[in-house]
C-alpha positions as CSV (number, residue, x, y, z in Angstrom):
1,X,168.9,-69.9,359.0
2,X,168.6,-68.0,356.0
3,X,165.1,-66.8,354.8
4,X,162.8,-68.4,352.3
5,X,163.2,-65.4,349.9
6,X,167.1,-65.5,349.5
7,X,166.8,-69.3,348.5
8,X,164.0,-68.7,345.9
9,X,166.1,-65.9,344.2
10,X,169.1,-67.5,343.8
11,X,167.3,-70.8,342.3
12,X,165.5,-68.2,339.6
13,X,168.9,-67.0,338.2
14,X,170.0,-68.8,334.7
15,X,173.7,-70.1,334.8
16,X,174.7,-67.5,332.1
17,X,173.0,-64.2,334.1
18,X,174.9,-61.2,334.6
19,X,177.9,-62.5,332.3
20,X,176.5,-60.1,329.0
21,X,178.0,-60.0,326.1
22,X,181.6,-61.8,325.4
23,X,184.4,-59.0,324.6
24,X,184.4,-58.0,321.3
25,X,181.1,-59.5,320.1
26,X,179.3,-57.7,317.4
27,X,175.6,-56.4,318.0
28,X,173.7,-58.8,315.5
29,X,172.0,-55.6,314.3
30,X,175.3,-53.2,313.9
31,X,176.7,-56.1,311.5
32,X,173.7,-56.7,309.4
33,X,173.5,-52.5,309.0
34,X,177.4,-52.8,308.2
35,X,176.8,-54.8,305.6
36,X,174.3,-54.0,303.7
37,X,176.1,-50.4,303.6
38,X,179.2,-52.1,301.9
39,X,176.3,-54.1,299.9
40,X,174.6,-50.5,298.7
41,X,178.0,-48.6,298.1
42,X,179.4,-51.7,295.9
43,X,176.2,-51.7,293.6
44,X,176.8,-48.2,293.7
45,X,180.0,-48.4,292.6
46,X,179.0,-51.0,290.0
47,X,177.2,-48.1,287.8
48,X,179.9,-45.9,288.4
49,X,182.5,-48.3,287.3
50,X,183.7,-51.5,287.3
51,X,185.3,-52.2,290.4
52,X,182.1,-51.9,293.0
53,X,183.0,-50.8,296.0
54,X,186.5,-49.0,294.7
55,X,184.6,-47.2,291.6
56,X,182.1,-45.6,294.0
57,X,184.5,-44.2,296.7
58,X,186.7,-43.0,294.0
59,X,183.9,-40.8,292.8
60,X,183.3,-39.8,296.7
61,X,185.9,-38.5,296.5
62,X,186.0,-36.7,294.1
63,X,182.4,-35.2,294.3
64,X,182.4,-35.0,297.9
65,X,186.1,-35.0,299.1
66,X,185.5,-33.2,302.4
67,X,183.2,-36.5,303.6
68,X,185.6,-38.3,302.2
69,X,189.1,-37.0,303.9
70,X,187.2,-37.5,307.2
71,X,186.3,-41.2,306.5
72,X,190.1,-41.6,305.5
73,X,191.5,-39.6,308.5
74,X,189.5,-42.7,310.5
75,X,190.6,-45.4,309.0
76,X,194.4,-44.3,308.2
77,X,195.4,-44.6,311.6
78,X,194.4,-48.2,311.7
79,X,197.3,-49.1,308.8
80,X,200.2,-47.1,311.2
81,X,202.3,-50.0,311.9
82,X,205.9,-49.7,313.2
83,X,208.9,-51.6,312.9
84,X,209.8,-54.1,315.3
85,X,213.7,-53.5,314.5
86,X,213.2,-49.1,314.9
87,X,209.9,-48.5,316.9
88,X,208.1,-45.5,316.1
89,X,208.8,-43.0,318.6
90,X,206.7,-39.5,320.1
91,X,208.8,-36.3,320.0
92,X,207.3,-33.9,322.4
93,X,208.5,-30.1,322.0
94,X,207.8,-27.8,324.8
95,X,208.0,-23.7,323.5
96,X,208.2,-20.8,326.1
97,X,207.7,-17.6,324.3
98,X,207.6,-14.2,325.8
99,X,204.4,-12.6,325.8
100,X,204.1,-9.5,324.4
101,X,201.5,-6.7,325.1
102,X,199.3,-5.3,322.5
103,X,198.7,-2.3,324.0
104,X,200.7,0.3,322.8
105,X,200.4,3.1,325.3
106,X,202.7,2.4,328.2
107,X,201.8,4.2,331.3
């Protein structure tokens, strides 16, 4: 017969508990950050230029481009897309190279 205490904690638990957050979903909080980033940078841009967003990384790049190679180095490798018909493919090259001593007295 099981005890009193086993039956009470299994009716406590809410049909959802333990399941978290669904794969994928976005923290409320990261999103609303996200944007008003892309919000800021666009008026930003806007009194650079005239194209918002595009005026002001322009001149990030420009003024700043070692900030600015490192954001594109992250997003670049999201656009690599091969194709289907010749997929991209990994050359590994393996070097064996003699190692020779700096020491010039040989004893």
């Amino acid at each position: 017969m099981p005890s009193k205490i086993v039956e009470d904690s299994k009716k406590k638990l809410p049909s959802a508990a333990g399941k978290g957050r669904p794969k994928g979903a976005v923290n409320k909080t990261t999103a609303l950050l996200k944007d008003a980033i892309l919000q800021a940078a666009e008026r930003a841009g806007n009194k650079v230029g005239k194209d918002g967003l595009i005026s002001y990384l322009e001149q990030q790049a420009t003024d700043k481009p070692t900030p600015f190679l490192s954001l594109l180095g992250k997003v670049l490798p999201m656009q690599v897309v091969g194709d289907p018909d010749q997929p991209l493919q990994a050359v590994t090259r393996i070097e064996i190279v003699p190692l020779i001593s700096d020491d010039n007295s040989q004893n």
